[in-house]
PDB file with one MODEL, atoms N, CA, C and O in Angstrom:
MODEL        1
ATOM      1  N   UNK A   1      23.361  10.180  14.957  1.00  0.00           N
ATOM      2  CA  UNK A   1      22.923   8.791  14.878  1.00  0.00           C
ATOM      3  C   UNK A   1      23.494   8.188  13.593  1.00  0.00           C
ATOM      4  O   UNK A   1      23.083   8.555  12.492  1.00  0.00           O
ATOM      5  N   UNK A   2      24.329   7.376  13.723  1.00  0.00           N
ATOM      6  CA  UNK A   2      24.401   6.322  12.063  1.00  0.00           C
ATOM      7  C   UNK A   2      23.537   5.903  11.694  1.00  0.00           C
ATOM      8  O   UNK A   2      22.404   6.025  12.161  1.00  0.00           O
ATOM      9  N   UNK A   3      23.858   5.332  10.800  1.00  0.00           N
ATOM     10  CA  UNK A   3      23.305   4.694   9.572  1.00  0.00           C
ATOM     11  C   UNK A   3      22.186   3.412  10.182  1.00  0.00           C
ATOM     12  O   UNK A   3      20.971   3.289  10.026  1.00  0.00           O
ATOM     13  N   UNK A   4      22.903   2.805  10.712  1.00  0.00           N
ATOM     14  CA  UNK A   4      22.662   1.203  11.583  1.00  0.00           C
ATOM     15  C   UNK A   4      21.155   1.569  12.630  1.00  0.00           C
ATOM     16  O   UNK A   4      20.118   0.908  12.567  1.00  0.00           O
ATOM     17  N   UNK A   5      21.342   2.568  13.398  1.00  0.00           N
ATOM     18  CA  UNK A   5      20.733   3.078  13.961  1.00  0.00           C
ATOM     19  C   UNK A   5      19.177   3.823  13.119  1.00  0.00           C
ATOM     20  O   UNK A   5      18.107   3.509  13.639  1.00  0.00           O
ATOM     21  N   UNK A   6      19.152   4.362  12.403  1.00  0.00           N
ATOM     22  CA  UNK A   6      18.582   4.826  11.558  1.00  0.00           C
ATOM     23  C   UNK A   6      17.685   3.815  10.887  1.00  0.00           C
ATOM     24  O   UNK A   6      16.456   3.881  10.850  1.00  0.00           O
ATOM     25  N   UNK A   7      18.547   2.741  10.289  1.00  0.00           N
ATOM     26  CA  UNK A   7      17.537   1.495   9.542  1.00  0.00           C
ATOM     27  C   UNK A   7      16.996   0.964  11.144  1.00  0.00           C
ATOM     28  O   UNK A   7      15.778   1.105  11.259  1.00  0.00           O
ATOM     29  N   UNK A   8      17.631   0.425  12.298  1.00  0.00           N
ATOM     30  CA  UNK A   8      16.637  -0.097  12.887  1.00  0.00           C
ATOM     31  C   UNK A   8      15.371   0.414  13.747  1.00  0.00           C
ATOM     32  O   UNK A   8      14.504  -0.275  14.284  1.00  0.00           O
ATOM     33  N   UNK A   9      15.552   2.228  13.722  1.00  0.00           N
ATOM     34  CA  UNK A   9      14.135   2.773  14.007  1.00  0.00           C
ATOM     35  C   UNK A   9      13.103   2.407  12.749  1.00  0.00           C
ATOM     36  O   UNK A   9      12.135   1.647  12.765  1.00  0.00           O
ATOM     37  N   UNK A  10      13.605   3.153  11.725  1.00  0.00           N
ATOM     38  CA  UNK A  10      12.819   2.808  10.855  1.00  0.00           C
ATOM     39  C   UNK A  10      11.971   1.689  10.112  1.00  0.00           C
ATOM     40  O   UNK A  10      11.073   1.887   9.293  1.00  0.00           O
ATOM     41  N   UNK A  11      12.493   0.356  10.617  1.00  0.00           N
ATOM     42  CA  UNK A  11      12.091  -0.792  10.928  1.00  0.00           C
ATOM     43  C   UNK A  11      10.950  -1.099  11.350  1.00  0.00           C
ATOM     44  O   UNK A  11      10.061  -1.684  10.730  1.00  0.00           O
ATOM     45  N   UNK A  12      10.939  -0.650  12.594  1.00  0.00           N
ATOM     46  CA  UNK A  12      10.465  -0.535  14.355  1.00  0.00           C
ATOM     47  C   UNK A  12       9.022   0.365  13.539  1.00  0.00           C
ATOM     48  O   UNK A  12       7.960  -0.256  13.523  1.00  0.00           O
ATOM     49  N   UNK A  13       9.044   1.531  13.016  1.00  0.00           N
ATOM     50  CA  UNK A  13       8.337   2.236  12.425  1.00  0.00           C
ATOM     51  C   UNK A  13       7.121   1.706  11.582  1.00  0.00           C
ATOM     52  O   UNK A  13       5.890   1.687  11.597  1.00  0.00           O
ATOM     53  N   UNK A  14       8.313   1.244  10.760  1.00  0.00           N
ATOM     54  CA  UNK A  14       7.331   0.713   9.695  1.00  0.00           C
ATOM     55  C   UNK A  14       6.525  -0.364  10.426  1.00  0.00           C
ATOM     56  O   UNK A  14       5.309  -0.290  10.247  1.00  0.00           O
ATOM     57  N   UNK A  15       6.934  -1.278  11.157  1.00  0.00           N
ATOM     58  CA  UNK A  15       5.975  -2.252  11.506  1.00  0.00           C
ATOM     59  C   UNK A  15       4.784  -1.656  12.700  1.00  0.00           C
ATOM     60  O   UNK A  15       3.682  -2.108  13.012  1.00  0.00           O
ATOM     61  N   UNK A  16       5.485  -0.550  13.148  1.00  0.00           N
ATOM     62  CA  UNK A  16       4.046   0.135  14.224  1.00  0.00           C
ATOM     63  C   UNK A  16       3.118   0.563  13.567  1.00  0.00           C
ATOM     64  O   UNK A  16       1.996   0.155  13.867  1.00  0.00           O
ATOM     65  N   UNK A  17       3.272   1.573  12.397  1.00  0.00           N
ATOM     66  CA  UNK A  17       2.403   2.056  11.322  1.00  0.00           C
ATOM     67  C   UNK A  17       1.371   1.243  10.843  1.00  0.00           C
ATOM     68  O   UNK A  17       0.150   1.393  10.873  1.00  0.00           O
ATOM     69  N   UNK A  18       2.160   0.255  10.347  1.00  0.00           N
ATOM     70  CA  UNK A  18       1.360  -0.590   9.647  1.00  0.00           C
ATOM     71  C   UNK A  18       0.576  -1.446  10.220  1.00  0.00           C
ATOM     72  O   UNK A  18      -0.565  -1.617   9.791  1.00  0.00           O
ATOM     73  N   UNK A  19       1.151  -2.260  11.493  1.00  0.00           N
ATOM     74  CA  UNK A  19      -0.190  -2.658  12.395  1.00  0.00           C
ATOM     75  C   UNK A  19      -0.941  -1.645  13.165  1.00  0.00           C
ATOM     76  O   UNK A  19      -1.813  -2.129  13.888  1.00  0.00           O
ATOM     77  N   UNK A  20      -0.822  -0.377  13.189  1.00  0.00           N
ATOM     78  CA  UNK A  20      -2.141   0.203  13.690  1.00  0.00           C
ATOM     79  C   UNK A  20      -3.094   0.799  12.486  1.00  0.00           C
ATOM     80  O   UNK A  20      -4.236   1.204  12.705  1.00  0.00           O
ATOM     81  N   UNK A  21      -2.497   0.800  11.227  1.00  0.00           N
ATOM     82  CA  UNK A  21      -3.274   0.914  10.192  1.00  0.00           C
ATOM     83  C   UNK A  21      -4.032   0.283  10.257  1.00  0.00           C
ATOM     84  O   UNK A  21      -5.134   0.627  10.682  1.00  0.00           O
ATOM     85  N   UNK A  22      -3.583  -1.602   9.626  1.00  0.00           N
ATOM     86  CA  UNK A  22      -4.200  -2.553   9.913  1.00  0.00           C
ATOM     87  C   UNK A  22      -5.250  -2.704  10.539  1.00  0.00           C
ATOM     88  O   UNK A  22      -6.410  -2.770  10.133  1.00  0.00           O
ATOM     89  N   UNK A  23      -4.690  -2.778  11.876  1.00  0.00           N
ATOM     90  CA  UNK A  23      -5.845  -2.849  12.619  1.00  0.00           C
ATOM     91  C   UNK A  23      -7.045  -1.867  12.733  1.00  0.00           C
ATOM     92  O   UNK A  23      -8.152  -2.269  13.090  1.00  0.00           O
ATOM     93  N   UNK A  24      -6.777  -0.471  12.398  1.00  0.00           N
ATOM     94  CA  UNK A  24      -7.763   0.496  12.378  1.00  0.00           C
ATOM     95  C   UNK A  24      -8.766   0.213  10.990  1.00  0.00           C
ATOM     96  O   UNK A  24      -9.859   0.762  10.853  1.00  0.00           O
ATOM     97  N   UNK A  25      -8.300  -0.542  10.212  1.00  0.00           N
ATOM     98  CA  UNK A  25      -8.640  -0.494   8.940  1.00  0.00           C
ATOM     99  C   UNK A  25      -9.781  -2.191   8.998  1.00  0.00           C
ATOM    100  O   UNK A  25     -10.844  -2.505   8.462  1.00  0.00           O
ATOM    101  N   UNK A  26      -8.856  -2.864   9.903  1.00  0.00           N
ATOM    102  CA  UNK A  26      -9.888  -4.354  10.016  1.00  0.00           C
ATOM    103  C   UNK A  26     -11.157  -4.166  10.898  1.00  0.00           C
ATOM    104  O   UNK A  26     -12.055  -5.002  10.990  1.00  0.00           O
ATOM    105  N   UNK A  27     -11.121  -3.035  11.498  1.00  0.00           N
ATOM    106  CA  UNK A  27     -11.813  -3.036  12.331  1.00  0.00           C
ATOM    107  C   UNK A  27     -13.089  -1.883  11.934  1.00  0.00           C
ATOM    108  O   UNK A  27     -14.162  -1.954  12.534  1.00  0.00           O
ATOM    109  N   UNK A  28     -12.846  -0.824  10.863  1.00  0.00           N
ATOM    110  CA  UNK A  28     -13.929  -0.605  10.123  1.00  0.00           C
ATOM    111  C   UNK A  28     -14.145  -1.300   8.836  1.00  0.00           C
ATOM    112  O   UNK A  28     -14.930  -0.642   8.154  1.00  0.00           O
ATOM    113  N   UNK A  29     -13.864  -2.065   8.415  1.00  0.00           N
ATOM    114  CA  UNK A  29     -14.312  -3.004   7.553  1.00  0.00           C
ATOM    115  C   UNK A  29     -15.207  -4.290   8.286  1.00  0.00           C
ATOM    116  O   UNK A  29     -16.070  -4.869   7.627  1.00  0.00           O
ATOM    117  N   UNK A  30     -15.006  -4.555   9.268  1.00  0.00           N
ATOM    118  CA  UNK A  30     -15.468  -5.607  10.332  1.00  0.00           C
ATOM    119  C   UNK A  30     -16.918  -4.727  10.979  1.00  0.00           C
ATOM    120  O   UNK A  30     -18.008  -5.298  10.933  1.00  0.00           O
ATOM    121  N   UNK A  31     -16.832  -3.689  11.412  1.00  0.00           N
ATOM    122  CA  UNK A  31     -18.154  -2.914  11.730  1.00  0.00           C
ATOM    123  C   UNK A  31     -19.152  -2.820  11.065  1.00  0.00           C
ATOM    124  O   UNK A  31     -20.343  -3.045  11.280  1.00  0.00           O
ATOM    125  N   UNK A  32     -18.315  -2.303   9.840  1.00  0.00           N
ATOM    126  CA  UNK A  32     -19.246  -1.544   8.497  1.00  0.00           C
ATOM    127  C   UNK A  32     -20.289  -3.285   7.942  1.00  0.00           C
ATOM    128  O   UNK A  32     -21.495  -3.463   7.777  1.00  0.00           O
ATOM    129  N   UNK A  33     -19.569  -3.858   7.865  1.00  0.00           N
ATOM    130  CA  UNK A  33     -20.124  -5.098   7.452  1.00  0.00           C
ATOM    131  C   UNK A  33     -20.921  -5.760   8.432  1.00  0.00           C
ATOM    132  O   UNK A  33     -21.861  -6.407   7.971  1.00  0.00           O
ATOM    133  N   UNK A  34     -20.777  -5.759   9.686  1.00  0.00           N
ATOM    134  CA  UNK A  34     -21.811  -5.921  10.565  1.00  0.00           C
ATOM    135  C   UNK A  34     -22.954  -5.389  10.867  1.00  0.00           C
ATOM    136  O   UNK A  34     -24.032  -5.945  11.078  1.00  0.00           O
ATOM    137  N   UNK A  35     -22.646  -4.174  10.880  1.00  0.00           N
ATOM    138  CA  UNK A  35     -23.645  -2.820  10.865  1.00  0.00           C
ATOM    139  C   UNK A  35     -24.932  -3.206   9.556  1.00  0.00           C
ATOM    140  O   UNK A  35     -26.160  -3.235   9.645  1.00  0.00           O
ATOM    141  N   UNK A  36     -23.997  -3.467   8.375  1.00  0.00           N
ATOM    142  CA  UNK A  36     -24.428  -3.731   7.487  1.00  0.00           C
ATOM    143  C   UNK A  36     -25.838  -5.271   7.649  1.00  0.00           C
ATOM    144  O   UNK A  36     -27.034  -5.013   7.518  1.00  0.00           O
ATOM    145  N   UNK A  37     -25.477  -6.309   7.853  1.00  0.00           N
ATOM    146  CA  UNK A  37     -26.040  -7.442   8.364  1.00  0.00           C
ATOM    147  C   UNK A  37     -26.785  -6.977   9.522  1.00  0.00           C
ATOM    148  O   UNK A  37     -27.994  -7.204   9.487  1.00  0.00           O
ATOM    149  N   UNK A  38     -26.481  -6.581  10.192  1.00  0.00           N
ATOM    150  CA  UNK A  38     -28.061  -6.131  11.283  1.00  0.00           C
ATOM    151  C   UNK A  38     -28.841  -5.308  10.823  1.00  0.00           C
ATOM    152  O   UNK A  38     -29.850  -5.183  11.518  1.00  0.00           O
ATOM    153  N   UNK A  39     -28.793  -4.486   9.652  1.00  0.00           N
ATOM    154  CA  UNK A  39     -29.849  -3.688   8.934  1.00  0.00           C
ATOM    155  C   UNK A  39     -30.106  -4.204   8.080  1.00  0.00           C
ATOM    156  O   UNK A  39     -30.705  -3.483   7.282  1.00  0.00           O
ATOM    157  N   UNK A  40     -29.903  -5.628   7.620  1.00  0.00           N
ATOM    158  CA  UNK A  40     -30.502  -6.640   6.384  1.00  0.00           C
ATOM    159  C   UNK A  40     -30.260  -7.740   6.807  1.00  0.00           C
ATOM    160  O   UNK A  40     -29.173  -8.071   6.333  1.00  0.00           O
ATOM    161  N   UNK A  41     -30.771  -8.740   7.627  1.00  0.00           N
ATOM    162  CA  UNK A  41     -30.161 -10.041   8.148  1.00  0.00           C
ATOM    163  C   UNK A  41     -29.849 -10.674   6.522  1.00  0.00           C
ATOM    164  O   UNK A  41     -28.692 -11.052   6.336  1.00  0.00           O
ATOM    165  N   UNK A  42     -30.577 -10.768   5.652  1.00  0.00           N
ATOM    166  CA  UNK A  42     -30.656 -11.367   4.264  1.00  0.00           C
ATOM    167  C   UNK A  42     -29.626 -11.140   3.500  1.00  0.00           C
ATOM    168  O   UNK A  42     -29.309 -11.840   2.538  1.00  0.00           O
ATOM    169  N   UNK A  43     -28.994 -10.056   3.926  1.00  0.00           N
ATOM    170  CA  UNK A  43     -27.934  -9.683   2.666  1.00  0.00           C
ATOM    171  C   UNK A  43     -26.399 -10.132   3.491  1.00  0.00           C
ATOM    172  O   UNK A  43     -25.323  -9.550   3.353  1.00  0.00           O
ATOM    173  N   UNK A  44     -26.700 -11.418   4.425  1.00  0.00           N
ATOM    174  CA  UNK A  44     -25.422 -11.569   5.245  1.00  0.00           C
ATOM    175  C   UNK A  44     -24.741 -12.439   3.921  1.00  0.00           C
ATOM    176  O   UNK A  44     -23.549 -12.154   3.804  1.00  0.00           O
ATOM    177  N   UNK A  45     -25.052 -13.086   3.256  1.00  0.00           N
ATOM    178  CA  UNK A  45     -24.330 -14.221   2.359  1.00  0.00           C
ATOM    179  C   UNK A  45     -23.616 -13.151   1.334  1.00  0.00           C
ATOM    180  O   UNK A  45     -22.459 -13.404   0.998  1.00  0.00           O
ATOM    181  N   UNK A  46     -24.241 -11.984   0.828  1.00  0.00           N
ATOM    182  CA  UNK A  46     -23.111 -11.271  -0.107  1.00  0.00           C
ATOM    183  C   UNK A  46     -22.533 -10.251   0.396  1.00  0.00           C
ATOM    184  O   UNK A  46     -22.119  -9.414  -0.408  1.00  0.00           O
ATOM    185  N   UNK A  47     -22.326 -10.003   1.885  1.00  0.00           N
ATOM    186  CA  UNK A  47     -21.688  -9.414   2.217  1.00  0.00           C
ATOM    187  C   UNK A  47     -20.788  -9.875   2.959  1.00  0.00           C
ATOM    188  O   UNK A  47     -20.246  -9.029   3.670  1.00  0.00           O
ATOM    189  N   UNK A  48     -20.232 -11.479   3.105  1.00  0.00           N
ATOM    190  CA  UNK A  48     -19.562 -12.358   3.868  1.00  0.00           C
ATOM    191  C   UNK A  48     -18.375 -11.888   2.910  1.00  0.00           C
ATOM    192  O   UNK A  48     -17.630 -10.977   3.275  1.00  0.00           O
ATOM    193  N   UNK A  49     -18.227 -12.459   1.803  1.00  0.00           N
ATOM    194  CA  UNK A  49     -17.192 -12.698   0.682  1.00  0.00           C
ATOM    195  C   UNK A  49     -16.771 -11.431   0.212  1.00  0.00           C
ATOM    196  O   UNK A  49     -15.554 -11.274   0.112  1.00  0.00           O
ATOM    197  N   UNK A  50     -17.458 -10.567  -0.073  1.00  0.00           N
ATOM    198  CA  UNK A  50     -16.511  -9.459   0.043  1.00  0.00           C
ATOM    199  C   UNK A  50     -15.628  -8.471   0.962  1.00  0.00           C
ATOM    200  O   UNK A  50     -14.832  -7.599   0.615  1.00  0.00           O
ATOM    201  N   UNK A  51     -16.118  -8.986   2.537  1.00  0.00           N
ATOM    202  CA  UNK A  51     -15.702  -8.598   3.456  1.00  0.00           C
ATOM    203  C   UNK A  51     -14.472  -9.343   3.829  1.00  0.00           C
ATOM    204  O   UNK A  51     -13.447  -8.794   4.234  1.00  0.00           O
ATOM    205  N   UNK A  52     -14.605 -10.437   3.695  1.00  0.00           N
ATOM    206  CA  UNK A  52     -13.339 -11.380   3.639  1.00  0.00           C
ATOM    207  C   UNK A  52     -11.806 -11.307   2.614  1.00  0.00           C
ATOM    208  O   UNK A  52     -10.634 -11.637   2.800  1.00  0.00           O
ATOM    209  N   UNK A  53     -12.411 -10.825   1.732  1.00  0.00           N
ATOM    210  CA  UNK A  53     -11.497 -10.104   0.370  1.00  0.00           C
ATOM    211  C   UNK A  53     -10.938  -9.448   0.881  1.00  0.00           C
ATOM    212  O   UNK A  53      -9.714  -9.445   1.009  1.00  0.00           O
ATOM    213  N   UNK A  54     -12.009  -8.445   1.465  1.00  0.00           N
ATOM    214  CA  UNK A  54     -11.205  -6.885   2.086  1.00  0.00           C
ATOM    215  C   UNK A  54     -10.074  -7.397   3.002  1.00  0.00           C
ATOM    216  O   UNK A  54      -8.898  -7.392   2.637  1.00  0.00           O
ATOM    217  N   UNK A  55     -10.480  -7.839   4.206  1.00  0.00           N
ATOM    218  CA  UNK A  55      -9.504  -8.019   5.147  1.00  0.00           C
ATOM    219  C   UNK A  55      -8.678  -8.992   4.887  1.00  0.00           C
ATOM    220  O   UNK A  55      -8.002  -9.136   5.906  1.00  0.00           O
ATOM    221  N   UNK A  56      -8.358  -9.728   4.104  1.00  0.00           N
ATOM    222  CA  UNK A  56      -7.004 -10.234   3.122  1.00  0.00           C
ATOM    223  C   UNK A  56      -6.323  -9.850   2.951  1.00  0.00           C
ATOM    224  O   UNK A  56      -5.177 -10.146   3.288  1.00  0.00           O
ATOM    225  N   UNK A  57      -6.869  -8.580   2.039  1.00  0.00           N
ATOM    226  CA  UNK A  57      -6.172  -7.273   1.044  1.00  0.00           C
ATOM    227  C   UNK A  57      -5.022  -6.871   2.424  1.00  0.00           C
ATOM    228  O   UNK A  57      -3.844  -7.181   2.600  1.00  0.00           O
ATOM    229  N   UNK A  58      -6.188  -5.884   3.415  1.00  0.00           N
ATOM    230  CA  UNK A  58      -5.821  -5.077   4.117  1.00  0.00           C
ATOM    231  C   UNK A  58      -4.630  -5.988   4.753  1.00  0.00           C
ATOM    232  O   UNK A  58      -3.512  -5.481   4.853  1.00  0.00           O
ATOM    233  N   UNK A  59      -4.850  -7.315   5.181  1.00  0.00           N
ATOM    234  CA  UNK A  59      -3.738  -7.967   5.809  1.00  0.00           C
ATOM    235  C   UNK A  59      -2.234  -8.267   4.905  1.00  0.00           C
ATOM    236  O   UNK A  59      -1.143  -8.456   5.443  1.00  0.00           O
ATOM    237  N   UNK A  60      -2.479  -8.257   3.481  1.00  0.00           N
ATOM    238  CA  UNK A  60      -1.207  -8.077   2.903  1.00  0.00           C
ATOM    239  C   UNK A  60      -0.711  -6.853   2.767  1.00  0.00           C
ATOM    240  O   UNK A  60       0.315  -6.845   2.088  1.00  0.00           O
ATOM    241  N   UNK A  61      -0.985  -6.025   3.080  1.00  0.00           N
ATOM    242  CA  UNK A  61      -0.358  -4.648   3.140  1.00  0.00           C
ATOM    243  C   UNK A  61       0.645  -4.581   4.100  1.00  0.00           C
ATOM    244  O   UNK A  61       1.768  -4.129   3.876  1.00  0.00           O
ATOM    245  N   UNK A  62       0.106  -5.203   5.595  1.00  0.00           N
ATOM    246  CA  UNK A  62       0.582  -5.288   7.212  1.00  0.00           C
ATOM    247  C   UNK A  62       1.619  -6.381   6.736  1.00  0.00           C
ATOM    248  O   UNK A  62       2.787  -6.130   7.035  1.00  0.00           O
ATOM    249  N   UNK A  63       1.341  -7.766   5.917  1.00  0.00           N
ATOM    250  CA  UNK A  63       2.388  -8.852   5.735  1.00  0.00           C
ATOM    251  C   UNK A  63       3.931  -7.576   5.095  1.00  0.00           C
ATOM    252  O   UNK A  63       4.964  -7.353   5.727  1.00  0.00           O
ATOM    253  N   UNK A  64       3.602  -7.077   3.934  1.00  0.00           N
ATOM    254  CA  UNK A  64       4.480  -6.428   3.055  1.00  0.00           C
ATOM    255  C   UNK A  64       5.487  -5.301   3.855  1.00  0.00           C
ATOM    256  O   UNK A  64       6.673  -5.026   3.669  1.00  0.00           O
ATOM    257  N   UNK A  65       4.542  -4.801   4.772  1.00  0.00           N
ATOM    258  CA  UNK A  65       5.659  -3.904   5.766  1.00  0.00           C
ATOM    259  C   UNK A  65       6.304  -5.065   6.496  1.00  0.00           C
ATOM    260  O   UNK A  65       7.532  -5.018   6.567  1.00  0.00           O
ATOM    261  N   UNK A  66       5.842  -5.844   6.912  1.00  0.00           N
ATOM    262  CA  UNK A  66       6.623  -6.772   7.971  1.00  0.00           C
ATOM    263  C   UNK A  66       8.047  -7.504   7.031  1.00  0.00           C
ATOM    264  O   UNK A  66       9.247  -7.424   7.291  1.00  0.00           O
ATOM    265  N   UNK A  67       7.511  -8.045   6.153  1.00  0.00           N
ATOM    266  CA  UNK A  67       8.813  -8.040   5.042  1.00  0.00           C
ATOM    267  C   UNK A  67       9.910  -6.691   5.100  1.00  0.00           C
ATOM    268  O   UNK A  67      11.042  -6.615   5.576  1.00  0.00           O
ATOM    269  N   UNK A  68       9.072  -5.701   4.418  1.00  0.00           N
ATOM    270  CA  UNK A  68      10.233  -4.657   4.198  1.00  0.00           C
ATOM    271  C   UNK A  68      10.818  -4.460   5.517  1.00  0.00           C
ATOM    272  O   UNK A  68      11.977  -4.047   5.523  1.00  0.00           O
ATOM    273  N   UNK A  69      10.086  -4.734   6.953  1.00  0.00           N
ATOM    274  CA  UNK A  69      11.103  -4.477   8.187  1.00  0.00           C
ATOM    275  C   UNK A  69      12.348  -5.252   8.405  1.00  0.00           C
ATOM    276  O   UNK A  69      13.393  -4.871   8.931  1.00  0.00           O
ATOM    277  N   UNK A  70      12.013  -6.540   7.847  1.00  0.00           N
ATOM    278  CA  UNK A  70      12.772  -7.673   7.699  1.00  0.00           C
ATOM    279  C   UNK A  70      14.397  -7.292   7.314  1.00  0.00           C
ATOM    280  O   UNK A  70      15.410  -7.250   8.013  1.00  0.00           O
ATOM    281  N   UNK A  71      14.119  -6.999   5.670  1.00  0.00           N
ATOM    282  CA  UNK A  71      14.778  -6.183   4.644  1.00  0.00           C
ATOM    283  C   UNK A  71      15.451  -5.428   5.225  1.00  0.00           C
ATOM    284  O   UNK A  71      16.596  -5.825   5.009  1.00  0.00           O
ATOM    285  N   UNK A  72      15.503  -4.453   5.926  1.00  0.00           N
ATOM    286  CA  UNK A  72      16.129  -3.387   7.047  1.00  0.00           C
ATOM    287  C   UNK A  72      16.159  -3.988   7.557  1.00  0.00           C
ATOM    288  O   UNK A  72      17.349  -4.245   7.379  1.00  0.00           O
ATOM    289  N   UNK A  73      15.860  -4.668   8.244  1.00  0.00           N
ATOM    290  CA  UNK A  73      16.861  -5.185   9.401  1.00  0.00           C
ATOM    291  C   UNK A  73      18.040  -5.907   9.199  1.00  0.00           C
ATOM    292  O   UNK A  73      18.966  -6.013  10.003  1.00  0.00           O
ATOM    293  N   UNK A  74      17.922  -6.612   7.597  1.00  0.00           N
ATOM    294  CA  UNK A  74      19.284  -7.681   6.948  1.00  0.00           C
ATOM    295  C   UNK A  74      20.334  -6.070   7.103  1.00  0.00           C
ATOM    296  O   UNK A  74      21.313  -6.163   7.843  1.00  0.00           O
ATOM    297  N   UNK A  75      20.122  -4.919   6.519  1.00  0.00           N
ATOM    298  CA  UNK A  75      21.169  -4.059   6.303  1.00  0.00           C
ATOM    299  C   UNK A  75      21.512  -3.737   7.071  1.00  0.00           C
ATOM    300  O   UNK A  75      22.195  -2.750   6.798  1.00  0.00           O
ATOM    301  N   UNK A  76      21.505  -4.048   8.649  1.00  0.00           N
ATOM    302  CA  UNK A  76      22.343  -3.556   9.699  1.00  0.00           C
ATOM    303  C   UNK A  76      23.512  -4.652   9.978  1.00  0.00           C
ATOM    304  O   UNK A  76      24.359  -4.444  10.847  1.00  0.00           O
TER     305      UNK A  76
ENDMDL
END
C-alpha cells in the first residue's frame, strides 16, 4: 500500500474513533447527569452547567480529530 493510501485510511480512522468515543462519552455524561437529577430533582440547576461544559469539552476533542482528518487528507 503507498503512502496516499495509508494517509487516507488513517483519516477514515481517526474520524471513526473519535465519533464513537464521542458519542460513547456524551452519552455517559448525559446519563450520569440525569440519573443524577432524578435522585435530587433540586440539584438540577448545578448540575445543568457543568454538564454542558463537559459535553463541549468532549465535543472539541471529536471537532480536533475532524480537523486533523482534514490535514491528511490535504497530504494526499
Amino acid at each position: 500500500m503507498d503512502a496516499n493510501g495509508l494517509l487516507a485510511l488513517s483519516s477514515a480512522l481517526v474520524l471513526g474513533i473519535a465519533a464513537l468515543g464521542g458519542a460513547l462519552a456524551q452519552g455517559n455524561a448525559a446519563a450520569a447527569a440525569l440519573e443524577g437529577i432524578a435522585r435530587n430533582p433540586e440539584a438540577s440547576g448545578k448540575l445543568f452547567v457543568p454538564m454542558i461544559i463537559g459535553l463541549a469539552l468532549i465535543e472539541s476533542l471529536v471537532i480536533y480529530a475532524f480537523v486533523i482528518a482534514f490535514l491528511l487528507q490535504g497530504k494526499i
